[in-house]
C-alpha positions as CSV (number, residue, x, y, z in Angstrom):
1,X,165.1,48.2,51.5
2,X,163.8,50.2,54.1
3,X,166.7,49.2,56.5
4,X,168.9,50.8,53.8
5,X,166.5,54.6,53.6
6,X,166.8,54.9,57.3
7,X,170.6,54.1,57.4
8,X,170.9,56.8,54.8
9,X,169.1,59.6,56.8
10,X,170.5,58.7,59.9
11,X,174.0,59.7,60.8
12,X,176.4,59.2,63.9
13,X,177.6,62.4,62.7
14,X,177.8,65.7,65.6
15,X,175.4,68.0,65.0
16,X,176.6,71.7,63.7
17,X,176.6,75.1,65.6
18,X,174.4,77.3,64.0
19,X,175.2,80.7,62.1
20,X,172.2,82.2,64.1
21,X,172.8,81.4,67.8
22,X,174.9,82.3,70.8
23,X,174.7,85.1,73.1
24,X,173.4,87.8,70.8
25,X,170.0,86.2,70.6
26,X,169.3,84.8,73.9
27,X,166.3,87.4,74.9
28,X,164.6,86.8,72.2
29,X,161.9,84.6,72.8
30,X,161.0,86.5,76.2
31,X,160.8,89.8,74.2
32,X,158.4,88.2,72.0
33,X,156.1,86.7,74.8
34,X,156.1,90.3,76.6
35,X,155.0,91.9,72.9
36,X,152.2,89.3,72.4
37,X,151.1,89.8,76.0
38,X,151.2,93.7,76.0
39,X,148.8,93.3,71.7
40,X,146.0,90.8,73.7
41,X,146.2,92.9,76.7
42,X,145.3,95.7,74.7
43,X,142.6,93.9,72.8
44,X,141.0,92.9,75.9
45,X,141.2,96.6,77.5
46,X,139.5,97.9,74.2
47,X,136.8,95.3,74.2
48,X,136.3,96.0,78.1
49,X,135.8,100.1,77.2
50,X,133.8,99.1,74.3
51,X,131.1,96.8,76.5
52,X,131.2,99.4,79.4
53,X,130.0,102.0,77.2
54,X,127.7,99.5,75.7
55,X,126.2,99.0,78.7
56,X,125.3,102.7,79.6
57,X,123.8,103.4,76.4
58,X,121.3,100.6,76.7
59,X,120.4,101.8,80.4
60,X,119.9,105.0,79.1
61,X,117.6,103.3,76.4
62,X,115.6,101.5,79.3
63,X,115.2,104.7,81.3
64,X,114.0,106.9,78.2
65,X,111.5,103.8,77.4
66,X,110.5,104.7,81.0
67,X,110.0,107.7,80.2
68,X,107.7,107.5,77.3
69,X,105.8,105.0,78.6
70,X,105.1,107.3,81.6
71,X,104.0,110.2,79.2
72,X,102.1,107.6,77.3
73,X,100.2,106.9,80.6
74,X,99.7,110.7,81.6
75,X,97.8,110.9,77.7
76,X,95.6,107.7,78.7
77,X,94.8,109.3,82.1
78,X,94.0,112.5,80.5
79,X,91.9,110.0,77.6
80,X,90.1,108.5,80.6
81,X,89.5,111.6,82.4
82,X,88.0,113.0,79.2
83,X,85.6,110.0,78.2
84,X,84.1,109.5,82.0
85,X,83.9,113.6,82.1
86,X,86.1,113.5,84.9
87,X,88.0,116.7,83.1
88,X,86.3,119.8,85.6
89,X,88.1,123.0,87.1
90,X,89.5,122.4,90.2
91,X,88.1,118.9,89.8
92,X,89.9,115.3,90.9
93,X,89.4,111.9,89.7
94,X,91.2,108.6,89.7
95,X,92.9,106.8,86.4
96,X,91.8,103.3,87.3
97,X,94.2,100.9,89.4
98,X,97.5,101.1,89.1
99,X,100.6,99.0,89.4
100,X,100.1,95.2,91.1
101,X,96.0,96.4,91.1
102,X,96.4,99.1,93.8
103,X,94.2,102.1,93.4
104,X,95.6,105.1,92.2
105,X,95.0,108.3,94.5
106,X,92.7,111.4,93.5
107,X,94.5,113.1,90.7
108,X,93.6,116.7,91.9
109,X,93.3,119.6,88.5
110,X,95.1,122.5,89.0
111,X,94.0,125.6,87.5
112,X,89.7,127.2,87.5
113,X,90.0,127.2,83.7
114,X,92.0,125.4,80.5
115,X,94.5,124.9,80.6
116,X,94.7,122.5,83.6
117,X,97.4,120.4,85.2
118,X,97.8,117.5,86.7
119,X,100.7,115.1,88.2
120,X,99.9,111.3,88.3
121,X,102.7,108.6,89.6
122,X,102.2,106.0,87.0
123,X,104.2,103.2,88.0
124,X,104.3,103.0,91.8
125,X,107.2,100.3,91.1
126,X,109.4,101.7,88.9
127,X,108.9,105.5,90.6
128,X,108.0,106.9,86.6
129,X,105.5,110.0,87.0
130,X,104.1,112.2,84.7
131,X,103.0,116.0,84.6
132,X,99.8,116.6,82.4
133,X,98.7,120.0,81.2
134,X,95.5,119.8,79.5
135,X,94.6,122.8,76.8
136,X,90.8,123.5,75.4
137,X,90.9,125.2,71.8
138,X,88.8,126.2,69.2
139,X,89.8,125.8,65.0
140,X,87.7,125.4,62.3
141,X,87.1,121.8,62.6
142,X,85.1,122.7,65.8
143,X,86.8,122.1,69.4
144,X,89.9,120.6,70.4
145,X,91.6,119.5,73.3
146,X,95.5,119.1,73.6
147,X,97.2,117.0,76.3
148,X,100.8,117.6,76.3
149,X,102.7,115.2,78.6
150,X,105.6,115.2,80.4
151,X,106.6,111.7,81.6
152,X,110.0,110.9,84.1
153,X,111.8,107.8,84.7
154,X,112.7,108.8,88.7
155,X,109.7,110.2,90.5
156,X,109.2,110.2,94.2
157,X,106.1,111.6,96.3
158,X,106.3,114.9,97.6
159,X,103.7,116.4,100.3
160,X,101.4,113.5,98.3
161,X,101.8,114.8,94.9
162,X,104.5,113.1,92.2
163,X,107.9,115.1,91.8
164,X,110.7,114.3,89.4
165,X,113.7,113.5,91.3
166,X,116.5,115.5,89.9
167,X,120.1,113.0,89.0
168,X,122.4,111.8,86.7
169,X,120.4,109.9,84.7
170,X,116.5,112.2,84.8
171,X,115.1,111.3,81.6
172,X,112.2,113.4,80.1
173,X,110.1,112.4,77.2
174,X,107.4,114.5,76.1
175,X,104.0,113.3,73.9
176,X,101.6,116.4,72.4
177,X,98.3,114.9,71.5
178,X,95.1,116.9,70.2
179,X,92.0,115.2,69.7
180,X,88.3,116.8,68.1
181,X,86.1,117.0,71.5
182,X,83.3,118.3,69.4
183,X,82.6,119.6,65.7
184,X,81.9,122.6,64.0
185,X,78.6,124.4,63.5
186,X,77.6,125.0,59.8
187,X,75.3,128.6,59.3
């Protein structure tokens, strides 16, 4: 029986030209393989602009972390400064160790009266520094002392003292903090 089925689907017979072919058609399939080639070409460009901004967005990310962290540090100097009663016009003192354990340099205060200023490199390594100005007030609560601090990811050392490098890619991030330093009398 199944000598018969194949018998029946097999024929000695020529096969027949078809409606669709000859010469009118013969680019065809190159045409296609040129169109599919040009869509994933494009595909791959857009993904490649896509991941190169990508990646400059999250180095400007890192560098602003820098940044804050480095205006952070310039409000812990200050902090430190404060609690050892290191804060004195025309004063200088030293924020602990700094990166790898090496000693940080006098900070020298600039100004005979509040507010003062001080530059501190805070990361040696990564060249982030960090400009402190340093304001005594008085409200009701009693006095007060604000730090405002200026951190910056690119720093280098100029005549000893930590200068923001100017660039393409100088990030500033700035932290205001005010703290009680003492209270208020009552009559």
């Amino acid at each position: 029986m199944a000598i018969i089925i194949m018998k029946a689907f097999h024929s000695n017979r020529p096969p027949t030209p078809s409606k669709r072919g000859g010469a009118e058609h013969e680019g065809f399939v190159l045409l296609f393989t040129i169109l599919i080639s040009a869509i994933i070409m494009m595909i791959g460009l857009g993904i490649f602009s896509i991941a190169t901004r990508e990646t400059a967005l999250s180095g400007g990310a890192v560098q602003a972390q820098y940044s804050f962290y480095a205006a952070d540090g310039g409000v812990e100097c200050a902090l430190f400064a404060q609690s050892t009663s290191q804060i004195t016009p025309r004063g200088s003192f030293s924020c602990g160790s700094g990166a790898n354990g090496t000693a940080n340099a006098p900070i020298s205060i600039i100004g005979g009266s509040s507010p003062y200023a001080f530059d501190v490199m805070i990361d040696p390594v990564q060249m982030t520094c960090a400009h402190v100005t340093i304001f005594d007030t008085t409200n009701a609560s009693g006095s007060a002392r604000r730090v405002y601090s200026q951190g910056y990811n690119n720093c280098r050392l100029v005549n000893g003292a930590p200068t923001p490098v100017p660039g393409n890619l100088l990030v500033e991030r700035d932290l205001d903090t005010t703290f009680q330093t003492g209270s208020a009398t009552t009559p």
